[in-house]
PDB file of N, CA, C and O in Angstrom:
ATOM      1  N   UNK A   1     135.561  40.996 -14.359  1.00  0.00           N
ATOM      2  CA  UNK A   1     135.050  40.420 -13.130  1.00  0.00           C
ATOM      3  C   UNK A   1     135.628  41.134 -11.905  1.00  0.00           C
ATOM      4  O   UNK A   1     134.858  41.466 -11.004  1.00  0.00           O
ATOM      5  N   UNK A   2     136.879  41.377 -11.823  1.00  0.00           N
ATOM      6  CA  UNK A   2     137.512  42.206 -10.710  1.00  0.00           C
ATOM      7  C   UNK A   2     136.486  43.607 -10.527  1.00  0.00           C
ATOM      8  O   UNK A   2     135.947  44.097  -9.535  1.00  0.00           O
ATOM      9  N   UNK A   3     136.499  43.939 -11.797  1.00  0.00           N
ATOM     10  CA  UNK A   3     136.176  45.510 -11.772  1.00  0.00           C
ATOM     11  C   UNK A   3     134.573  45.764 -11.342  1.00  0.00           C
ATOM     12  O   UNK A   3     134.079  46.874 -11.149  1.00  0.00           O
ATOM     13  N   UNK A   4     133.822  44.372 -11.228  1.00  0.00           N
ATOM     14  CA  UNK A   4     132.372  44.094 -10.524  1.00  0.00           C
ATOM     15  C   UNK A   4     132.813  44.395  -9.121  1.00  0.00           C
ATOM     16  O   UNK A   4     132.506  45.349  -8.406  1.00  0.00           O
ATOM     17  N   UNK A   5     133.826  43.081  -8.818  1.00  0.00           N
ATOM     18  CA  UNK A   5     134.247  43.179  -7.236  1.00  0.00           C
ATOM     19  C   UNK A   5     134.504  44.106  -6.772  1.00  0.00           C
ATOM     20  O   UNK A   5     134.157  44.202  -5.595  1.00  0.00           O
ATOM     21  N   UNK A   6     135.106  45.085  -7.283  1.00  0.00           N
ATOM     22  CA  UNK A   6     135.857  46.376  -6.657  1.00  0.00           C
ATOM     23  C   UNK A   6     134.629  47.442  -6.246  1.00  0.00           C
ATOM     24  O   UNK A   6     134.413  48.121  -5.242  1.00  0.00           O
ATOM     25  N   UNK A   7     133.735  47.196  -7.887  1.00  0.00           N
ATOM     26  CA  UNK A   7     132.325  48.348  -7.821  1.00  0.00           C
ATOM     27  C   UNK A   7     131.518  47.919  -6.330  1.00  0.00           C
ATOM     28  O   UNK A   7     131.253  48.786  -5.498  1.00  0.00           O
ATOM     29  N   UNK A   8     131.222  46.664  -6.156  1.00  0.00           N
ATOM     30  CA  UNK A   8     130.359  45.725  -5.520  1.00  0.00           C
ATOM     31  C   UNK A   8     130.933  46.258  -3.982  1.00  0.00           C
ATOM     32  O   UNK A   8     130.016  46.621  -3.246  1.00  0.00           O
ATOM     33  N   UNK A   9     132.467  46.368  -3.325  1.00  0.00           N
ATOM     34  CA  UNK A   9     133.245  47.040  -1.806  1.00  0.00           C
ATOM     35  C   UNK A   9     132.978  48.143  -2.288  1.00  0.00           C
ATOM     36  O   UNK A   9     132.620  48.836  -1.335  1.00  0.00           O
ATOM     37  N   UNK A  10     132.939  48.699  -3.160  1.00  0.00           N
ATOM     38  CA  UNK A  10     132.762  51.008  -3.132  1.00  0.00           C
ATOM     39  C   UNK A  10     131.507  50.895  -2.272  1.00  0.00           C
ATOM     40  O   UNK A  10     131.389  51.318  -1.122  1.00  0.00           O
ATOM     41  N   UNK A  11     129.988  49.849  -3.475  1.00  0.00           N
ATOM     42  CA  UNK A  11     129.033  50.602  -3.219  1.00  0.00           C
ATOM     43  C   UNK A  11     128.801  50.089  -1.430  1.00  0.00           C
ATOM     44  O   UNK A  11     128.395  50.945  -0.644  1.00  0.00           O
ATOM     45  N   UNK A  12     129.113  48.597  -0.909  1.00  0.00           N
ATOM     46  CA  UNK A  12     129.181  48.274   0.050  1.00  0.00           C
ATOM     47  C   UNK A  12     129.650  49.096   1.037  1.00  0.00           C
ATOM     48  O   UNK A  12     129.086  48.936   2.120  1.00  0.00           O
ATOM     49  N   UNK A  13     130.542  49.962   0.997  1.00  0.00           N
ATOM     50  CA  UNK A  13     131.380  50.884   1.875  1.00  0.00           C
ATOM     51  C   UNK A  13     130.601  51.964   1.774  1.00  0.00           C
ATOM     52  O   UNK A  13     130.007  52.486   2.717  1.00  0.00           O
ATOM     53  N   UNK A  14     130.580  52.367   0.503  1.00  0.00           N
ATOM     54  CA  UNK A  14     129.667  54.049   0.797  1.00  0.00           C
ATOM     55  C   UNK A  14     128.405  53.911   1.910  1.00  0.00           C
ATOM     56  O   UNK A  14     128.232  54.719   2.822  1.00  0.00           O
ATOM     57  N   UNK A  15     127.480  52.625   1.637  1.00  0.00           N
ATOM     58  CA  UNK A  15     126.555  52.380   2.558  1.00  0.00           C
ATOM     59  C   UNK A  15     126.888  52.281   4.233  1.00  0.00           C
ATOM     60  O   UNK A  15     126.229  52.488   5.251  1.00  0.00           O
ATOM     61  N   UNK A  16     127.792  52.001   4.042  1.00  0.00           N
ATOM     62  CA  UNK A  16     128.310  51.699   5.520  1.00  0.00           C
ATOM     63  C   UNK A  16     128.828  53.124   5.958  1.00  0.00           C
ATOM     64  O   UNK A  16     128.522  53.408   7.116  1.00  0.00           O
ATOM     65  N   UNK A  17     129.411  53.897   5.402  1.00  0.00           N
ATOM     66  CA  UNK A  17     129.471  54.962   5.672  1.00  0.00           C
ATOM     67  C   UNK A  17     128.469  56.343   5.994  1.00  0.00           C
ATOM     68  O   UNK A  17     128.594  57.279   6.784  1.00  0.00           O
ATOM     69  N   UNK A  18     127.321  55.951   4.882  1.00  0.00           N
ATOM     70  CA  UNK A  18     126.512  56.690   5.259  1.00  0.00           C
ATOM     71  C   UNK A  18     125.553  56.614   6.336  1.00  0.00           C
ATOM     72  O   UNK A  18     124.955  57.514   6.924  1.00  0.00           O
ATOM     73  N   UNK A  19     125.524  55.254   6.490  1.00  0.00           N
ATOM     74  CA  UNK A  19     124.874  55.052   8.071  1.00  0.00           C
ATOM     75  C   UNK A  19     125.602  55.163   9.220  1.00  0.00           C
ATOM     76  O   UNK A  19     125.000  55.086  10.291  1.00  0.00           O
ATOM     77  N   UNK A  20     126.906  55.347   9.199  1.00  0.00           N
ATOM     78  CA  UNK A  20     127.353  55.702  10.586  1.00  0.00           C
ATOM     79  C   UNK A  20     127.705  57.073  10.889  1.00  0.00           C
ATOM     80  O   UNK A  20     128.148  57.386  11.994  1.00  0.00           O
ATOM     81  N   UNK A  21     127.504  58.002   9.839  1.00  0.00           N
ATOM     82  CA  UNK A  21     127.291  59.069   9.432  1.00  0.00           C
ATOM     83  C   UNK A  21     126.262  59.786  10.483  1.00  0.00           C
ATOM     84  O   UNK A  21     126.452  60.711  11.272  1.00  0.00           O
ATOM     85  N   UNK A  22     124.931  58.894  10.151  1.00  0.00           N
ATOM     86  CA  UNK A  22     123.912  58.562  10.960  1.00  0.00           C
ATOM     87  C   UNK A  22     124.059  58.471  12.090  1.00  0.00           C
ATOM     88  O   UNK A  22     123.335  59.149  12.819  1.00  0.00           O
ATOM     89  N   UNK A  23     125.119  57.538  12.697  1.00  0.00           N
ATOM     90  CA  UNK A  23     125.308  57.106  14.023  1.00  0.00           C
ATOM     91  C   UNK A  23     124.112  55.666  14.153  1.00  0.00           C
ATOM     92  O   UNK A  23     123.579  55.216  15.167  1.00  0.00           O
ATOM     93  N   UNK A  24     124.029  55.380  13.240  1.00  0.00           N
ATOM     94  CA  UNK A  24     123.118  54.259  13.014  1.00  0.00           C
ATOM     95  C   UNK A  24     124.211  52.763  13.801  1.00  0.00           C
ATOM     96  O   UNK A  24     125.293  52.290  13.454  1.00  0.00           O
ATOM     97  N   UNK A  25     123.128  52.377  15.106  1.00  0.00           N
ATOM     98  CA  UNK A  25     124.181  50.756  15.050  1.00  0.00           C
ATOM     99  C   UNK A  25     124.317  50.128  14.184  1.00  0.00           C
ATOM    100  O   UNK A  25     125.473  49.704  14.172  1.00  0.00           O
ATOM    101  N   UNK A  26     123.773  49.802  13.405  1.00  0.00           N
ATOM    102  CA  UNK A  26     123.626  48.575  11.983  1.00  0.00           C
ATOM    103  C   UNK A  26     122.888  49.283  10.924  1.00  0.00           C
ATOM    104  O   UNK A  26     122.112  50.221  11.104  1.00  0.00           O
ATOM    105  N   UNK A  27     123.334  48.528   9.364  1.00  0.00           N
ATOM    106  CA  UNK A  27     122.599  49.214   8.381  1.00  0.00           C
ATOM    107  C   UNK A  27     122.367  47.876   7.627  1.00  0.00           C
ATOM    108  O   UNK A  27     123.198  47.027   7.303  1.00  0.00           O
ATOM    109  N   UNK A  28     120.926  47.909   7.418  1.00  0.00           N
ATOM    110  CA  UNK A  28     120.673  46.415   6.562  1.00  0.00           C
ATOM    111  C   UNK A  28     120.458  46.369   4.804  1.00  0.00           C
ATOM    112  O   UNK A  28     119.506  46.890   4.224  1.00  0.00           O
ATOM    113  N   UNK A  29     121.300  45.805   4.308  1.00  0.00           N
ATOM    114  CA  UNK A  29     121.641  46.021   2.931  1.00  0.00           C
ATOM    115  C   UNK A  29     120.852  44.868   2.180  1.00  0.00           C
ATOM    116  O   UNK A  29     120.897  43.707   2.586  1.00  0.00           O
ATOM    117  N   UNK A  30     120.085  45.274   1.000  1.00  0.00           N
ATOM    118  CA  UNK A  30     119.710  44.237   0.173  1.00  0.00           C
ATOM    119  C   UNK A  30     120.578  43.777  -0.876  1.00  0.00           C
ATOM    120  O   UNK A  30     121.228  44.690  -1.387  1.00  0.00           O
ATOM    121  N   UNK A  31     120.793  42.566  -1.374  1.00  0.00           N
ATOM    122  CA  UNK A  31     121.867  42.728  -2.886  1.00  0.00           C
ATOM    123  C   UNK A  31     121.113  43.404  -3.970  1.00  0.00           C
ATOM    124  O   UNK A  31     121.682  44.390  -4.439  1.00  0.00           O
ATOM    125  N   UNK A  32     120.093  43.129  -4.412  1.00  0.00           N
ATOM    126  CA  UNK A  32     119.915  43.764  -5.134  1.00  0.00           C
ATOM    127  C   UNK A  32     119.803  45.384  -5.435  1.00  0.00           C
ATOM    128  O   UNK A  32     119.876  45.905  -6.548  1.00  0.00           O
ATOM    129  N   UNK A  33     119.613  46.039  -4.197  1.00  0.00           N
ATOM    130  CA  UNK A  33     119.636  47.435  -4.361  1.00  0.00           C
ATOM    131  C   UNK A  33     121.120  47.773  -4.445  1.00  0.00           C
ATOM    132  O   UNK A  33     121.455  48.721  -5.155  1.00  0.00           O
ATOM    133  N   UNK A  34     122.161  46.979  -3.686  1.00  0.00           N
ATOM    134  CA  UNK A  34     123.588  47.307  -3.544  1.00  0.00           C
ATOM    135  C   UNK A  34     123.948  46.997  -4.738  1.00  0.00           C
ATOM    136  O   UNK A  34     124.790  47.858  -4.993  1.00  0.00           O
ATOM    137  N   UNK A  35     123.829  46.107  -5.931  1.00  0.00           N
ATOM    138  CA  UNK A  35     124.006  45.849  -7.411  1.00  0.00           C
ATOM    139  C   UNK A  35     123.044  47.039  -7.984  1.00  0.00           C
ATOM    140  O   UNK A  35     123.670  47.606  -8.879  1.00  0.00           O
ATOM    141  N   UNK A  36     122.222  47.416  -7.868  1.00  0.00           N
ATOM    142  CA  UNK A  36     121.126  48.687  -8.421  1.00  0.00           C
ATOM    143  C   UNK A  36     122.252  50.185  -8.484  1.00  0.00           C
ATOM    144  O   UNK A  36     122.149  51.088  -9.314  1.00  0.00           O
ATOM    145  N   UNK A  37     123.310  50.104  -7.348  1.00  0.00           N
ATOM    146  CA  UNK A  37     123.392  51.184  -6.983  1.00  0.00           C
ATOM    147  C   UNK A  37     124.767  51.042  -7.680  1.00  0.00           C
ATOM    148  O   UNK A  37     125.153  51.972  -8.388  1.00  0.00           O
ATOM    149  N   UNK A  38     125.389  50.142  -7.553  1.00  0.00           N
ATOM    150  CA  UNK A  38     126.591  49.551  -8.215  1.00  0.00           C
ATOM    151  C   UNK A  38     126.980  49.797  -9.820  1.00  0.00           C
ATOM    152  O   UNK A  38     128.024  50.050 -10.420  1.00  0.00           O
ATOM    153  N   UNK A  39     125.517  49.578 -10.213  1.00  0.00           N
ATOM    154  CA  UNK A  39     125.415  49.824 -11.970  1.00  0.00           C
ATOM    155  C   UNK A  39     125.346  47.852 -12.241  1.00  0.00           C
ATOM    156  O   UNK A  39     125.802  46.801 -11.791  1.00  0.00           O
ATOM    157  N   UNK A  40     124.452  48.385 -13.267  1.00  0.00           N
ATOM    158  CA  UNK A  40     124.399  47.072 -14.463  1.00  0.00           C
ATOM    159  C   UNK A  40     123.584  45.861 -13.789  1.00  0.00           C
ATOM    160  O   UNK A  40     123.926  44.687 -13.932  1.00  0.00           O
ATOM    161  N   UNK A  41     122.292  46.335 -12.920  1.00  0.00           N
ATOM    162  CA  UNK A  41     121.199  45.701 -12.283  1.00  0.00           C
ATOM    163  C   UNK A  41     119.992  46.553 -12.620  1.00  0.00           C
ATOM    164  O   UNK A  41     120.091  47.755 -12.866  1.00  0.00           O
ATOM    165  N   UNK A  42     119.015  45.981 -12.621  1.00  0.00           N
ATOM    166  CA  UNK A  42     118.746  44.537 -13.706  1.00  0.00           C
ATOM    167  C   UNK A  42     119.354  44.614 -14.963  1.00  0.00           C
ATOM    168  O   UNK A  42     119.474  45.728 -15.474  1.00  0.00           O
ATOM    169  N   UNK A  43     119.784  43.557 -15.585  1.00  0.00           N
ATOM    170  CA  UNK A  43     119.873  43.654 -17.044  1.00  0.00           C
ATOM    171  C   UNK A  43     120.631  42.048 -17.492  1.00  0.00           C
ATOM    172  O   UNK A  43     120.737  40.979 -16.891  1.00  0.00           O
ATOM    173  N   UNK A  44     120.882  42.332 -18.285  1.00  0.00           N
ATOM    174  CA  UNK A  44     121.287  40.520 -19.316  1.00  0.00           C
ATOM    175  C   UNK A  44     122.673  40.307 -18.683  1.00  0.00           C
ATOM    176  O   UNK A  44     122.875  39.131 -18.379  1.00  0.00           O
ATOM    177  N   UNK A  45     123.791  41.258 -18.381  1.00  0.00           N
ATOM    178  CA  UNK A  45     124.998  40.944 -17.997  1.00  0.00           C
ATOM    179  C   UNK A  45     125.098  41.023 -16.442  1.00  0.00           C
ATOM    180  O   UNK A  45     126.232  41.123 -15.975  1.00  0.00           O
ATOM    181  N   UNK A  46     124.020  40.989 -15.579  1.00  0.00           N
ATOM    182  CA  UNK A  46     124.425  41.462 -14.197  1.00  0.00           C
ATOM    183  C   UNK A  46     125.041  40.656 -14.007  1.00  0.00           C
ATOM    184  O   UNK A  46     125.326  39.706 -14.736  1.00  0.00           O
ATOM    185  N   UNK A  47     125.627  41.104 -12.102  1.00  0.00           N
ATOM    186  CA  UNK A  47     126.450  39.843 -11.880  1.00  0.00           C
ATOM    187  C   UNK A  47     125.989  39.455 -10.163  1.00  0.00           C
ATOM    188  O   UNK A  47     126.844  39.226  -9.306  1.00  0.00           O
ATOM    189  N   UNK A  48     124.813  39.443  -9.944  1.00  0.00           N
ATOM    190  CA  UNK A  48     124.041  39.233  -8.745  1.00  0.00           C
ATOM    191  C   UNK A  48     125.087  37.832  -7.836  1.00  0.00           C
ATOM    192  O   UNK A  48     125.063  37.806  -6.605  1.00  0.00           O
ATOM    193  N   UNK A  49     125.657  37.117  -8.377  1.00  0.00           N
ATOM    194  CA  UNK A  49     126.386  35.761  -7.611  1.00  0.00           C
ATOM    195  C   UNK A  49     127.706  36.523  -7.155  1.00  0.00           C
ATOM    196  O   UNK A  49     127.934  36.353  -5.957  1.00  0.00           O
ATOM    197  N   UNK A  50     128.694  37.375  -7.864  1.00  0.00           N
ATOM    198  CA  UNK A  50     129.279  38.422  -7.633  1.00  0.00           C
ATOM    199  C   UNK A  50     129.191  39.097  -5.980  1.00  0.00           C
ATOM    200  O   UNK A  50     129.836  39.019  -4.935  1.00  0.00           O
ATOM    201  N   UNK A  51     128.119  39.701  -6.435  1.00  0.00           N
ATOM    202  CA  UNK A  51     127.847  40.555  -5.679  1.00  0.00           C
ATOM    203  C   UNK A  51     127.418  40.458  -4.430  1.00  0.00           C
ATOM    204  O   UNK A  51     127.710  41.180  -3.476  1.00  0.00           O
ATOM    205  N   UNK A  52     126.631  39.429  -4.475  1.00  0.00           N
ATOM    206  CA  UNK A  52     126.025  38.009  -3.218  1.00  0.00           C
ATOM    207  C   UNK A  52     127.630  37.903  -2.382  1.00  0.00           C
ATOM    208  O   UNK A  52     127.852  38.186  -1.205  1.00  0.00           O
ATOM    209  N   UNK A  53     128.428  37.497  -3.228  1.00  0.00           N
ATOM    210  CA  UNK A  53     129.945  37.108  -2.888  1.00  0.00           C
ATOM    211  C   UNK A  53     130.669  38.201  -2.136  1.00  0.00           C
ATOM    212  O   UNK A  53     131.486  37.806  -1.304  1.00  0.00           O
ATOM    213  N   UNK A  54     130.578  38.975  -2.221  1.00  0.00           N
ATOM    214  CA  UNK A  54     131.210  40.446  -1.659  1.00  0.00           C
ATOM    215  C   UNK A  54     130.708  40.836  -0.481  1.00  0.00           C
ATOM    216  O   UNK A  54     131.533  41.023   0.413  1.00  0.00           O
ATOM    217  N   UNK A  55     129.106  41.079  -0.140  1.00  0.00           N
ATOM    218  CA  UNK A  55     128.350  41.336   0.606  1.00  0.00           C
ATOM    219  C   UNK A  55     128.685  40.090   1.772  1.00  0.00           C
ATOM    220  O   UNK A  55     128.807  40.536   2.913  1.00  0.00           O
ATOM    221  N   UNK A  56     128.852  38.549   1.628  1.00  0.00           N
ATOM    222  CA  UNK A  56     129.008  37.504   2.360  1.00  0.00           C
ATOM    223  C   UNK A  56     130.467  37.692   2.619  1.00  0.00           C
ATOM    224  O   UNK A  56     130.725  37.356   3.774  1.00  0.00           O
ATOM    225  N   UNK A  57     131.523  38.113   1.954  1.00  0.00           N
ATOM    226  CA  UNK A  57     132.920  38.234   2.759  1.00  0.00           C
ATOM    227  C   UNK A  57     132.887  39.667   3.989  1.00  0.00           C
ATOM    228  O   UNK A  57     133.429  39.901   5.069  1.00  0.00           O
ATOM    229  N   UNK A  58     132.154  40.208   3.294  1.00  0.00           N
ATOM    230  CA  UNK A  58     132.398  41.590   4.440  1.00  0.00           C
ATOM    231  C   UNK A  58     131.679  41.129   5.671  1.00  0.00           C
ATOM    232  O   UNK A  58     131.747  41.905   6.625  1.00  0.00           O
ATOM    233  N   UNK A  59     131.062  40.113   5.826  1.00  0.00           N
ATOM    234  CA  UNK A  59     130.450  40.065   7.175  1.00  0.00           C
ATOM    235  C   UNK A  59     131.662  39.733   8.187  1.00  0.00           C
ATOM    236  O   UNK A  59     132.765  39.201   8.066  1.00  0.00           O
ATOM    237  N   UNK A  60     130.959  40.277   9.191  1.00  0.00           N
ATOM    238  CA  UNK A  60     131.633  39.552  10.669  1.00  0.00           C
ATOM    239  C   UNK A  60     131.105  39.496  11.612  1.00  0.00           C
ATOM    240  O   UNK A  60     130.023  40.083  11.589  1.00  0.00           O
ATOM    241  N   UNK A  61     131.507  38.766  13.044  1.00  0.00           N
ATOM    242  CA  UNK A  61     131.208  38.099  13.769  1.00  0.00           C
ATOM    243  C   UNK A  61     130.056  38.420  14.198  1.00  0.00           C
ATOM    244  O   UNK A  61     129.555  37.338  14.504  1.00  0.00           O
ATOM    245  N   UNK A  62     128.987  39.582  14.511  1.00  0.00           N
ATOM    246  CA  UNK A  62     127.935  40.088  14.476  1.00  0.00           C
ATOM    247  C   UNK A  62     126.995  40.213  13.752  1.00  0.00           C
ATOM    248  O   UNK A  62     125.839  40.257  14.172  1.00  0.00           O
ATOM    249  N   UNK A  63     127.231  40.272  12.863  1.00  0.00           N
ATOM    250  CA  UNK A  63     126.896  40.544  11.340  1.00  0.00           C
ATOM    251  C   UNK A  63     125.895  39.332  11.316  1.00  0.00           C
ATOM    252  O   UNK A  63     126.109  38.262  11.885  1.00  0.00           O
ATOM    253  N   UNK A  64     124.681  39.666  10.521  1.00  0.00           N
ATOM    254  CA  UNK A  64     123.891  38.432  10.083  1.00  0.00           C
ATOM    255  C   UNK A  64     123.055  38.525   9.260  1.00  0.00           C
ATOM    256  O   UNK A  64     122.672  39.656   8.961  1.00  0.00           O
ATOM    257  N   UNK A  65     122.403  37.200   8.518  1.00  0.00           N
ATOM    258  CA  UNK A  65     121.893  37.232   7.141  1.00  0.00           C
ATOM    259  C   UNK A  65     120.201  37.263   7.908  1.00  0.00           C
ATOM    260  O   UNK A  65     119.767  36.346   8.606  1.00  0.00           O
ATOM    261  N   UNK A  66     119.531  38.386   7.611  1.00  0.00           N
ATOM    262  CA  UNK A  66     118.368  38.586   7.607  1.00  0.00           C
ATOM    263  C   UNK A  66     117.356  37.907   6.844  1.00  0.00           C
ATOM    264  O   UNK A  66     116.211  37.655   7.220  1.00  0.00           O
ATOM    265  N   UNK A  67     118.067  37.538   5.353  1.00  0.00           N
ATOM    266  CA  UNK A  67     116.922  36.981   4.129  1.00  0.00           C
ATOM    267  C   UNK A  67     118.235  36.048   3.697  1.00  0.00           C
ATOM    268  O   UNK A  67     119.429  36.134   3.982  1.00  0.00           O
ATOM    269  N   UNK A  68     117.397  35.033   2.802  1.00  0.00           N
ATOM    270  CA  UNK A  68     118.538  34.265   1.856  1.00  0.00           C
ATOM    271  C   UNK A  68     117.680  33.988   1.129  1.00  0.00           C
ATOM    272  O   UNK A  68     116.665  33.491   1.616  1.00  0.00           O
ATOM    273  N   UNK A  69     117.762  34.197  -0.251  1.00  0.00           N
ATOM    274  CA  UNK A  69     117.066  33.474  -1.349  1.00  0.00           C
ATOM    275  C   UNK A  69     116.987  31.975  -1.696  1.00  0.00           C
ATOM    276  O   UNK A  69     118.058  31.442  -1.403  1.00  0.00           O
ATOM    277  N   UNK A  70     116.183  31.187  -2.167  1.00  0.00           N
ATOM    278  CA  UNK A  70     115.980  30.089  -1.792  1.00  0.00           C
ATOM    279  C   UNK A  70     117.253  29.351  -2.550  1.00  0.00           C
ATOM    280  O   UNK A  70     117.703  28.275  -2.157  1.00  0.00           O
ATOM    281  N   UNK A  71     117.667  29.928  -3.458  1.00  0.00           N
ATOM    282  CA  UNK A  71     118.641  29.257  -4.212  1.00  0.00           C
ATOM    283  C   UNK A  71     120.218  30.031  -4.146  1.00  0.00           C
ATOM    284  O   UNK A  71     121.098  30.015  -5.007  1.00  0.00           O
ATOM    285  N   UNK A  72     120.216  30.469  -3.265  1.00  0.00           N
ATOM    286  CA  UNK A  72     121.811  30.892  -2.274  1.00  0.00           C
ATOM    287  C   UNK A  72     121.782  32.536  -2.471  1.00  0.00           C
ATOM    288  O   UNK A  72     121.687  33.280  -1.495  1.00  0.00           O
ATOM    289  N   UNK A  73     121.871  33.025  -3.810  1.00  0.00           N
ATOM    290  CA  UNK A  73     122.780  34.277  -4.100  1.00  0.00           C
ATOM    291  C   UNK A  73     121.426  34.602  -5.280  1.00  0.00           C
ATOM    292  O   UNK A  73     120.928  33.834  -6.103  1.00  0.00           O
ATOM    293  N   UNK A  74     121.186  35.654  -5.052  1.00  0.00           N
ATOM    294  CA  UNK A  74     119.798  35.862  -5.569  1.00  0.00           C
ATOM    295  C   UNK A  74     119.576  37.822  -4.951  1.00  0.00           C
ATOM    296  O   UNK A  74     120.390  38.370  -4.208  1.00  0.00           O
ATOM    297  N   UNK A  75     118.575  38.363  -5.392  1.00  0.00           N
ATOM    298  CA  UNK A  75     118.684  39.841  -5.257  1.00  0.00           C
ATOM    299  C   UNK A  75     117.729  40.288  -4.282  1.00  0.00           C
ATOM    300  O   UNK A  75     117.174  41.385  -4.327  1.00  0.00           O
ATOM    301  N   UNK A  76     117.483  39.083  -3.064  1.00  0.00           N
ATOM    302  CA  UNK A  76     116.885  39.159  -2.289  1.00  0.00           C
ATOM    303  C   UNK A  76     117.421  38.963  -0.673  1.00  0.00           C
ATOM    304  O   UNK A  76     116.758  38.868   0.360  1.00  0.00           O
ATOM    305  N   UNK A  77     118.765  38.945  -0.873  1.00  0.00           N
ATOM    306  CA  UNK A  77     119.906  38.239  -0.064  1.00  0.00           C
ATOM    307  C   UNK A  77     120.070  39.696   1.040  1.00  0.00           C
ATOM    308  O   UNK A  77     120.815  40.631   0.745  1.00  0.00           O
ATOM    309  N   UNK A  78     119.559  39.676   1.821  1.00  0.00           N
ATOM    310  CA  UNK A  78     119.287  40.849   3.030  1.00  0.00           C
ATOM    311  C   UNK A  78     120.710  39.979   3.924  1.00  0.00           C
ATOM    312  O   UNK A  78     120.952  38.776   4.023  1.00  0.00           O
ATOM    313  N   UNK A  79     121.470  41.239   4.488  1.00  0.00           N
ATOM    314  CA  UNK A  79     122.445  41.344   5.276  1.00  0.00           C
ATOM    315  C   UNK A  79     122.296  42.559   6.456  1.00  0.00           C
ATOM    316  O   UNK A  79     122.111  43.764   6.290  1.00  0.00           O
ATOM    317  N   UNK A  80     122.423  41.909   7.501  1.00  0.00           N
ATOM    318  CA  UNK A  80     122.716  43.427   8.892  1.00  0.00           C
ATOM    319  C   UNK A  80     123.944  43.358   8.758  1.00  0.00           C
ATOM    320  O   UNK A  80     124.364  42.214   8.583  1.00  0.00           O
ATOM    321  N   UNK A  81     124.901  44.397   8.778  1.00  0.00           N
ATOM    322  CA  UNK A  81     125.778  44.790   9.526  1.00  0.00           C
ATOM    323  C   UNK A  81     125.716  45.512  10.655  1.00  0.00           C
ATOM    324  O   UNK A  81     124.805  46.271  10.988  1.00  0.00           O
ATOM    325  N   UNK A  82     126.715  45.258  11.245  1.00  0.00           N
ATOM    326  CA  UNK A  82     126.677  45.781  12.658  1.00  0.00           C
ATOM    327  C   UNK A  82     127.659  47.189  12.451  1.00  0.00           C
ATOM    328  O   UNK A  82     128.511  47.198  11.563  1.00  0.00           O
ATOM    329  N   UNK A  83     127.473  48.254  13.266  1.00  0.00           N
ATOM    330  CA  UNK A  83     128.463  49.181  12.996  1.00  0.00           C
ATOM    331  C   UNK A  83     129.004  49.473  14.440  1.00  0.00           C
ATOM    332  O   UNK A  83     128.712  48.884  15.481  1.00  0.00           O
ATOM    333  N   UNK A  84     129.934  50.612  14.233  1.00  0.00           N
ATOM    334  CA  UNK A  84     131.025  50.675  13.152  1.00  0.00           C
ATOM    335  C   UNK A  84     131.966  49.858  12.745  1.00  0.00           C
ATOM    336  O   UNK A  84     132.459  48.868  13.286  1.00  0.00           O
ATOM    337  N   UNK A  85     132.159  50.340  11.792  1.00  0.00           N
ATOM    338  CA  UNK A  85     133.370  49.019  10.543  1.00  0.00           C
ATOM    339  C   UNK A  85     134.239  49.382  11.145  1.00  0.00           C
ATOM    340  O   UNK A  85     135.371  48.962  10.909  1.00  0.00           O
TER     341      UNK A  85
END
């Protein structure tokens, strides 16, 4: 389970990185593509509530939920961040 969490801040960070890279103000992340990119999405062991979980601690005060799936943590869970981190 850690070793989800840890995958779940890489792929979260690389994204964030590559958009300010960009010079992009904000980069809007889906969970499910950030679990896609993460490894082990779709499939029988994902860990989409995980990952939901990771994406919702990194926010801050700017930061806001674009989408929410109807049932909380789901692979439809759209996040803006604001940049830079």
């Amino acid at each position: 389970m850690l070793e989800a969490i840890k995958d779940f801040k890489n792929a979260l960070y690389a994204e964030f990185n590559r958009a300010m890279e960009q010079n992009a103000p904000y980069v809007d992340i889906r969970s499910g593509d950030l679990h896609r990119n993460a490894g082990g999405y779709p499939g029988p062991n994902h860990r989409m509530p995980s990952c939901c979980a990771v994406m919702e601690r990194e926010m801050k005060v700017h930061d806001q939920i674009l989408k929410a799936p109807p049932r909380g943590r789901g692979a439809s869970l759209t996040i803006r961040y604001m940049l830079p981190r």
